[in-house]
N, C-alpha and C positions, 0 to 999 in steps of 0.2 A: 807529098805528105804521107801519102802510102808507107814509105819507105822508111821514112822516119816513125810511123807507128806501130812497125815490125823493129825496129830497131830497141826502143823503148819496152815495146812487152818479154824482149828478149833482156831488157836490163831488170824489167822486174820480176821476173822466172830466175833471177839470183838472189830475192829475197825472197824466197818463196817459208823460210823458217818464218820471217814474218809473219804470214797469213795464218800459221799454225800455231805459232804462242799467241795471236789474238785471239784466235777460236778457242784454246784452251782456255786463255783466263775467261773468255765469256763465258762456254760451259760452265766453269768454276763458279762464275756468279747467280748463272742461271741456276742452279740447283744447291744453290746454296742460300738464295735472296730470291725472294716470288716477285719483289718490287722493283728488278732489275730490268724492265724494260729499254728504258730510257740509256740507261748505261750500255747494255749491250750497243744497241745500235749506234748510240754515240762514239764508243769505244773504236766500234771495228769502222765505223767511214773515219774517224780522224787516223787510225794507223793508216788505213788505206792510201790517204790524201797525203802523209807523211813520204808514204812508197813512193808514192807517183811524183812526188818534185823532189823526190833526192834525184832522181833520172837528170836533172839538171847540171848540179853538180859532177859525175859522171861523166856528162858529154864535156864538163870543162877542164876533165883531168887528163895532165899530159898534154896539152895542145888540141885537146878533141875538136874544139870547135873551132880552132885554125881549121881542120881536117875536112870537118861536117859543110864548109863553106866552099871549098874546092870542087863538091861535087854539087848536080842540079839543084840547090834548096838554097831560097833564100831566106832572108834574118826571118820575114814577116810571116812565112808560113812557117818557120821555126816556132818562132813562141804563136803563131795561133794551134802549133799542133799539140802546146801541152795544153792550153786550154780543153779541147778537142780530147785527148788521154785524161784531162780529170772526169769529163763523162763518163769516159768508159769505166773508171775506177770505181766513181760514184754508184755506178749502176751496179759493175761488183760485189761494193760493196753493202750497195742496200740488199742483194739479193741473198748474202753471204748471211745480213743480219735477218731478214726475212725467215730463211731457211731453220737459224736457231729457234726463231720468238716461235715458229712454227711447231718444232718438236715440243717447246717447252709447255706450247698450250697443249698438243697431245698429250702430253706426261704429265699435264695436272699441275707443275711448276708454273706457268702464265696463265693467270686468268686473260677470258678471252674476253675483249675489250678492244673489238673493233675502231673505235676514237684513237683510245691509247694505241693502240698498234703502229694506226695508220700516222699519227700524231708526233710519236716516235722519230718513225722510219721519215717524214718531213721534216723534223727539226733537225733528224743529225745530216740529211741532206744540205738545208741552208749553210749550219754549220761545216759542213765541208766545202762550200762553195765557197765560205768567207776567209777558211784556210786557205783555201786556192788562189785568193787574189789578192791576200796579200803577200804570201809566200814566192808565187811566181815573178812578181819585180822585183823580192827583192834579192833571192836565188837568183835572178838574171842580173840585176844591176852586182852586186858582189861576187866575190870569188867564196869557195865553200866556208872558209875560215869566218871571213868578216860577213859574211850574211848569216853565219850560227850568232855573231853579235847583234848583226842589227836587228834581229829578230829580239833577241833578249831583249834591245831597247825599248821595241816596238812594244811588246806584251809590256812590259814595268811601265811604260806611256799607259797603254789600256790600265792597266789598274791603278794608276797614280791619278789617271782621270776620274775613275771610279770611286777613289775613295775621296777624293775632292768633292765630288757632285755628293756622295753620304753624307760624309761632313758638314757640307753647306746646308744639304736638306734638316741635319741633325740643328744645325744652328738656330737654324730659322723652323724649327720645332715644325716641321714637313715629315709626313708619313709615305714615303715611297712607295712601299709594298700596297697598303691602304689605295694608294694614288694608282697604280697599275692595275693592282684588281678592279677596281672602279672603272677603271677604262677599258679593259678586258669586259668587264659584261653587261658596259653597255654598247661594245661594238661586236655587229654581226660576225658570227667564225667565219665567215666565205669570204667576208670583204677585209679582214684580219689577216687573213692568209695569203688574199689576195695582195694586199698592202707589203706581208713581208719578201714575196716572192717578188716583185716589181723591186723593191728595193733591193735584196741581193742581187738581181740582173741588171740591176744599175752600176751595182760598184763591182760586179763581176765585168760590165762593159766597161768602165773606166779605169780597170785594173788590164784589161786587154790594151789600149791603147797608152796607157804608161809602158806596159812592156814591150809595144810596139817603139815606145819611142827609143827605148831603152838599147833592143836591141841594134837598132840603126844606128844610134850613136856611138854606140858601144866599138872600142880595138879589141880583137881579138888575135 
């Protein structure tokens, strides 16, 4: 797995302009918008989580993973080792957004707002978690082409569902936002947090063994 994680940091040291038109447009935001917290750090773990499973497609261009299969590594430490590369990404990436939100409060652009900070830098983590699993089956189960579609399905699904559940709430004369806040304060932040972190390690676990299965079944 070594092997393969030297392999991969070597694929993402070719997108390294990445890293630096995300930084710029964050700068950009930062010191142009004080109420940019959120977006930074959001911003830079979704490029980040972008980087790190295009590596996938990569390893399937030209026969690559004919290739990857010939030597010591098999399917299952395959896909547990991009699981395993989105950490490292994640942590990257938070520290990448850390490092901004950090000048910005020196320079009077962030107020400093330990909650918010911290608040932040946890949401765009989950959110990158959630990138990760569902992107990784479905970059494994497809070829580059038809997994740039089935993604598109997959989001137009998420907001077809979205605006079904508005819709119905709108019908039946339901105040959603009303209904969240309400339940947002009357549940404790610890046990809130607690609740969403359990559940992304849930469907980050069961996005692991979809791609497990994936991979095993999978011709290559």
């Amino acid at each position: 797995m070594k092997g393969l994680l030297i392999k991969d940091f070597q694929l993402l040291k070719k997108q390294k302009m990445l890293v630096v038109i995300s930084v710029f447009i964050s700068l950009v935001f930062l010191y142009s918008n004080t109420s940019s917290i959120l977006f930074i750090a959001g911003y830079i773990t979704i490029m980040f989580s972008f980087a790190s499973v295009s590596t996938i497609p990569f390893d399937q261009h030209s026969n690559g993973m004919s290739f990857l299969l010939t030597l010591p590594v098999s399917r299952s430490s395959y896909a547990k080792e991009k699981y395993l590369l989105m950490l490292f990404t994640m942590a990257g990436s938070l520290a990448v957004s850390f490092v901004l939100l950090l000048a910005g409060v020196c320079t009077g652009r962030v107020p400093f707002d330990p909650d918010l900070l911290l608040g932040g830098l946890l949401s765009s983590a989950l959110c990158s978690a959630l990138v990760h699993a569902f992107m990784i089956p479905l970059q494994l189960k497809f070829e580059a082409e038809k997994s740039r579609i089935a993604i598109i399905v997959v989001i137009g699904f998420a907001y077809a569902v979205i605006f079904g559940v508005t819709a119905l709430a709108r019908h039946f004369h339901v105040d959603v936002s009303a209904l969240l806040e309400s339940l947002v304060s009357r549940t404790d932040t610890a046990v809130l947090i607690l609740f969403l972190c359990a559940a992304v390690a849930g469907i980050l676990g069961l996005s692991l063994l979809v791609s497990l299965h994936v991979v095993k079944k999978k011709e290559y």
